[in-house]
N, C-alpha and C positions, 0 to 999 in steps of 0.2 A: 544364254550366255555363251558367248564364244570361245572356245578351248583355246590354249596357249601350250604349243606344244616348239621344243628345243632342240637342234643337231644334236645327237648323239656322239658324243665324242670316246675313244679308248681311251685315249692318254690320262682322264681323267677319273680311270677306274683301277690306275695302274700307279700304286701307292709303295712297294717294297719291291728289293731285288727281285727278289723270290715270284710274284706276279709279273714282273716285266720278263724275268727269265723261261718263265711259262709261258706267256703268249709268245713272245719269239719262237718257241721250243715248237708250239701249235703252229704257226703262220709257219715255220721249215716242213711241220708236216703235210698242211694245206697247200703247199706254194705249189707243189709240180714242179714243172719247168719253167714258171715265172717271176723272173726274178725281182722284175718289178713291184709284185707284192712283197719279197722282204725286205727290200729297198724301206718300200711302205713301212711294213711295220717294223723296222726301226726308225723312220720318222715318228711312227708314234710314239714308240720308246724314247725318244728324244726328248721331243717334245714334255713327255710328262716329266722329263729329269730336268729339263731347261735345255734348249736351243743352247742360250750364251755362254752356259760355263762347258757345254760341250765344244763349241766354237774353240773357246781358251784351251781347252785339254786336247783338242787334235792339230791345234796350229791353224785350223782351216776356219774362213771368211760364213759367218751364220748363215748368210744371204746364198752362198753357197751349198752349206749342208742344207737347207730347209727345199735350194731346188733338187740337189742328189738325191735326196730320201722321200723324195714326195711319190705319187703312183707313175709320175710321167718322165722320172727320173733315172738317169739312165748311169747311175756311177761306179767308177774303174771300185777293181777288187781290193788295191792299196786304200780306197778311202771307207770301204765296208769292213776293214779290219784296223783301220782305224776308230772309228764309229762305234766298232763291237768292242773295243780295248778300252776304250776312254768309258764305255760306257759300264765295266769292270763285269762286262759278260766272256765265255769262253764258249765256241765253236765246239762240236765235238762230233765224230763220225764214227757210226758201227756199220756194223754189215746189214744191207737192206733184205 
């Protein structure tokens, strides 16, 4: 019998604040110098809250956020703290 096996997906293991605010919290501390990966994973974060009603809550076009936040995405700082506001997460810096 032939296995049937599935893309693994984040978004869909990412159910409460508190989870989405952890892997963000990880992927800042995994990222290094790439910002692409957080990019990413607040596509993921996105994604598991809904695309649309993030679309309505930053002003900004889905078609848009889904290419900013993707890994090949390359978006300005205003829409990453957009994204992080609407997404009712908070930034926050200590000493490295």
């Amino acid at each position: 019998m032939a296995e049937k096996f599935t893309r693994y997906d984040t978004a869909e293991y990412l159910k409460t604040d508190t989870d989405m605010a952890a892997y963000l919290d990880a992927c800042l501390e995994e990222a290094g110098d790439d910002p692409a990966f957080i990019a990413h994973a607040l596509g993921v974060i996105a994604r598991a809250r809904g695309m649309s009603q993030l679309a309505r809550d930053t002003g900004l076009a889905r078609e848009n956020l889904y290419k900013a936040l993707s890994s090949d995405g390359n978006p300005e700082f205003g829409t990453i703290l957009k994204v992080i506001r609407a997404l009712g997460l908070k930034l926050h810096v200590r000493s490295a």
